[in-house]
C-alpha positions in Angstrom: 0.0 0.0 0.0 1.5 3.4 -1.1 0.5 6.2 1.8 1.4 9.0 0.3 1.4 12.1 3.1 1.0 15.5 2.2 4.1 17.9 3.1 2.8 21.2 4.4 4.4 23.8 2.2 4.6 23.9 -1.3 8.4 22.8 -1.7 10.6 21.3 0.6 14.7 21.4 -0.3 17.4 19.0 0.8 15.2 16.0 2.0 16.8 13.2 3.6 14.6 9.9 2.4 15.6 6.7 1.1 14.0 4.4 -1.7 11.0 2.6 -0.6 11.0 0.7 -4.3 12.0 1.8 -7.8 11.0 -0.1 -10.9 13.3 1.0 -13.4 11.3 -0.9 -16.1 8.2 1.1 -14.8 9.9 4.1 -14.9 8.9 5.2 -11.2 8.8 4.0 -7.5 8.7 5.6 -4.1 11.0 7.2 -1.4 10.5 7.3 2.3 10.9 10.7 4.4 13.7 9.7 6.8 12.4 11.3 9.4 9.1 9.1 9.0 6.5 11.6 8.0 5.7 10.2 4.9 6.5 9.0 1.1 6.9 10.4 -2.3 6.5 9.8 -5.9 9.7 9.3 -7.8 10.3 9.6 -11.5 12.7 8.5 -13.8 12.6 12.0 -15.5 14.3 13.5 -12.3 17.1 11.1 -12.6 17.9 11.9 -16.5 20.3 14.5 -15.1 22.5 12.3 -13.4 23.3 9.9 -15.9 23.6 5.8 -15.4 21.9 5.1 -11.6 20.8 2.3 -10.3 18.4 2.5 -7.1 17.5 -0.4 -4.9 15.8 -0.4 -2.1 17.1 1.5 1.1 19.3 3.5 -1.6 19.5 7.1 0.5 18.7 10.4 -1.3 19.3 14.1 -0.9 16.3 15.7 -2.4 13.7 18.1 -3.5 10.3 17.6 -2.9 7.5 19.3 -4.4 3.5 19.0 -3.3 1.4 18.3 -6.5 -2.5 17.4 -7.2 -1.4 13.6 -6.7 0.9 13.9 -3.6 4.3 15.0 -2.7 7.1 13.9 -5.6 10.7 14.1 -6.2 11.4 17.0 -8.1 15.4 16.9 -7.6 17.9 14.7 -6.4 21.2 16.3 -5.0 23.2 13.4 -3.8 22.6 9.5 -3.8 24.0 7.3 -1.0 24.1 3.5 -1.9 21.9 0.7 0.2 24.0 -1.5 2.4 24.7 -4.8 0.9 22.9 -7.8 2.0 24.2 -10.0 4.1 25.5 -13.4 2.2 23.3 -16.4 3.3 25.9 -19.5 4.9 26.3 -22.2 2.0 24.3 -25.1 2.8 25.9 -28.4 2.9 25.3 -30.5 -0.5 22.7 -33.3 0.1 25.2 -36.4 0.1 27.1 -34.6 2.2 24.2 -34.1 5.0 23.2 -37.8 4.6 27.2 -39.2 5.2 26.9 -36.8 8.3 23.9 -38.2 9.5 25.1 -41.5 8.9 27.6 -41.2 10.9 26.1 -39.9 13.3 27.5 -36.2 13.7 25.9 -33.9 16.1 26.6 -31.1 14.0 24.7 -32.4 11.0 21.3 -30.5 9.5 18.4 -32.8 9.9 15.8 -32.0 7.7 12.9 -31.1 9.3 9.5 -33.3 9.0 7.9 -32.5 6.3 4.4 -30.3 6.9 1.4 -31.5 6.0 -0.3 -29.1 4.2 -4.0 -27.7 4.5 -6.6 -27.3 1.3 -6.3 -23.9 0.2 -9.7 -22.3 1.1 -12.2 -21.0 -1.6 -12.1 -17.7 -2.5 -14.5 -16.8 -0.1 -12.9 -17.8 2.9 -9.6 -16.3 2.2 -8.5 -13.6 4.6 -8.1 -10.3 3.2 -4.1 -9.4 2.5 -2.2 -7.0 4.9 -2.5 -3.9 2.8 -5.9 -3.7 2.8 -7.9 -1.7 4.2 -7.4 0.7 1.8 -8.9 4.0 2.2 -10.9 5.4 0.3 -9.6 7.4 -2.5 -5.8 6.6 -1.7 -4.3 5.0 -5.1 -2.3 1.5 -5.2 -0.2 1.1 -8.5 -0.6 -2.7 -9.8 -0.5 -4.7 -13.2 -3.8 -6.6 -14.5 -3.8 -10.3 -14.1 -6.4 -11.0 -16.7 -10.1 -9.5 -17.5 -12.5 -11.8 -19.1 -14.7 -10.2 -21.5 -17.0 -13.4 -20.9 -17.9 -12.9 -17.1 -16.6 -9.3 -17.2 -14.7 -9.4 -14.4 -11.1 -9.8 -13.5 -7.9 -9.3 -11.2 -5.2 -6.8 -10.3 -1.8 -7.7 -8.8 -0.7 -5.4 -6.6 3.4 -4.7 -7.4 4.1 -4.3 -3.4 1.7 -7.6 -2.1 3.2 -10.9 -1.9 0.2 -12.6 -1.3 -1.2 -13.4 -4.7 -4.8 -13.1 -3.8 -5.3 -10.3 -6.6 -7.4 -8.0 -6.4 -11.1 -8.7 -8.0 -12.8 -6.0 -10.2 -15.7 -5.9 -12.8 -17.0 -4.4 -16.0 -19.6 -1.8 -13.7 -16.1 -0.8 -11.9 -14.3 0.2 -15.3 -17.5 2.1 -16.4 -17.7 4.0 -13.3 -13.9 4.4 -13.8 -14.8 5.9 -17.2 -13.5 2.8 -19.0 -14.8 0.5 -21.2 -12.1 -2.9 -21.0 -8.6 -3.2 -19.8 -6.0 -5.7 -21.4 -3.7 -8.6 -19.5 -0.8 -7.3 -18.6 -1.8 -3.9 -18.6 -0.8 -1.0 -16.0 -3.2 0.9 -13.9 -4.0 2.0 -10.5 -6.8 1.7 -7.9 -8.8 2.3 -5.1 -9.4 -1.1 -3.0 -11.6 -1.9 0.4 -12.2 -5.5 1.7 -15.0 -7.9 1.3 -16.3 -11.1 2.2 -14.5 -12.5 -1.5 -11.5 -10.1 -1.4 -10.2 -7.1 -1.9 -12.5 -5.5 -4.6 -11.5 -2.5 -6.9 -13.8 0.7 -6.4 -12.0 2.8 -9.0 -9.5 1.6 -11.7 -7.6 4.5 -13.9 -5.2 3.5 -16.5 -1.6 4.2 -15.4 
C-alpha cells in the first residue's frame, strides 16, 4: 500500500529519504521521508540529469520535494547514497554430504525437518483479506492486470508491493464508473481497494 502524506508547504529542499522501491522498467517507485513523515513519488525523469543510476531499495537520497495534485514527488535529487549490501546467506551443505553426516552420526549435521502437511487452500470466499488492505478510500495503489474476461466481465489486479497473490477482483460496472470500457492482461493501472467477504474489490481503476 502506497500512503502517500501531504508535506505542508509547497516545496521542501534537501530532503533526507531513502527508496521505498524503484522499478526502473516502470519508470517510477517511491521514497521514504527519513524522518518518517511520509512517502513520495519518484520519477525516472528526475534522474535523467544524473546519468547511469541504479536504485534499490534503502538506496539514501538528498532531495527536492515538491507538493502536486497527486501527492508529494521528487522534483530533484542532489546526492545518492548507496543501500548497504545484504548480508551473504551461509552455504548449505550438499545433500550427500548431510546424509554421510547423519550416517555417521554427527551432532553437528542439518536434519531435515519433518515434512508439513499441508491444508486445502480455502475457496475464494474464505480467504482472509491481505495485509495492505484496508485501503482508504480514494488513496491510489499502482498494480498490473492479471487477466479481464470479457465473458464474465470481471477480473484481477496484482498489486506490485503484495506478496500474497490473492489479486485483487474487479468488474465491468467498476471500469465504467472508472470511465473505461475494457482493460487488457498485462496492462498498468492503479486503484482504489476496500475488503470484502471474496477479497479485496476495486472501487476505482484508472489507467496508469
Amino acid at each position: 500500500m502506497h500512503r502517500v502524506s501531504r508535506v505542508s508547504e509547497e516545496q521542501k529542499q534537501q530532503v533526507t529519504a531513502v527508496v521505498k522501491w524503484y522499478k526502473a522498467d516502470k519508470g517510477f517507485g517511491f521514497v521514504r521521508f527519513a524522518d518518517g513523515s511520509g512517502e513520495a513519488f519518484l520519477h525516472s525523469r528526475v534522474l535523467a540529469s544524473l546519468g547511469e543510476v541504479s536504485l534499490t531499495e534503502g538506496t539514501g537520497l538528498v532531495c527536492d520535494i515538491a507538493e502536486t495534485p497527486k501527492g508529494p514527488q521528487v522534483v530533484a535529487i542532489h546526492s545518492i547514497t548507496p543501500a548497504d549490501p545484504a548480508e551473504a546467506k551461509p552455504a548449505r551443505a550438499p545433500k550427500q554430504r548431510r546424509q554421510r553426516q547423519l550416517e555417521a552420526g554427527d551432532p553437528q549435521a542439518v536434519r531435515p525437518a519433518p515434512a508439513a502437511v499441508r491444508e486445502p487452500k480455502p475457496r475464494r470466499a474464505e480467504r482472509a483479506a491481505p495485509a495492505l488492505m484496508p485501503v482508504p478510500t480514494g488513496e491510489m495503489i499502482y498494480g498490473t492486470v492479471r487477466w479481464y474476461n470479457l465473458d464474465s466481465q470481471s477480473g484481477l489486479i496484482d498489486p506490485w508491493d503484495d506478496e500474497t497473490g490473492i489479486g485483487v477482483y474487479f468488474d465491468r460496472a467498476i471500469l465504467r464508473q472508472s470511465g473505461l470500457e475494457v482493460v487488457a492482461d498485462g496492462e498498468d493501472v492503479r486503484f482504489v481497494a476496500v475488503p470484502s467477504d471474496g477479497g479485496p474489490t476495486a472501487l476505482r481503476v484508472e489507467l496508469v
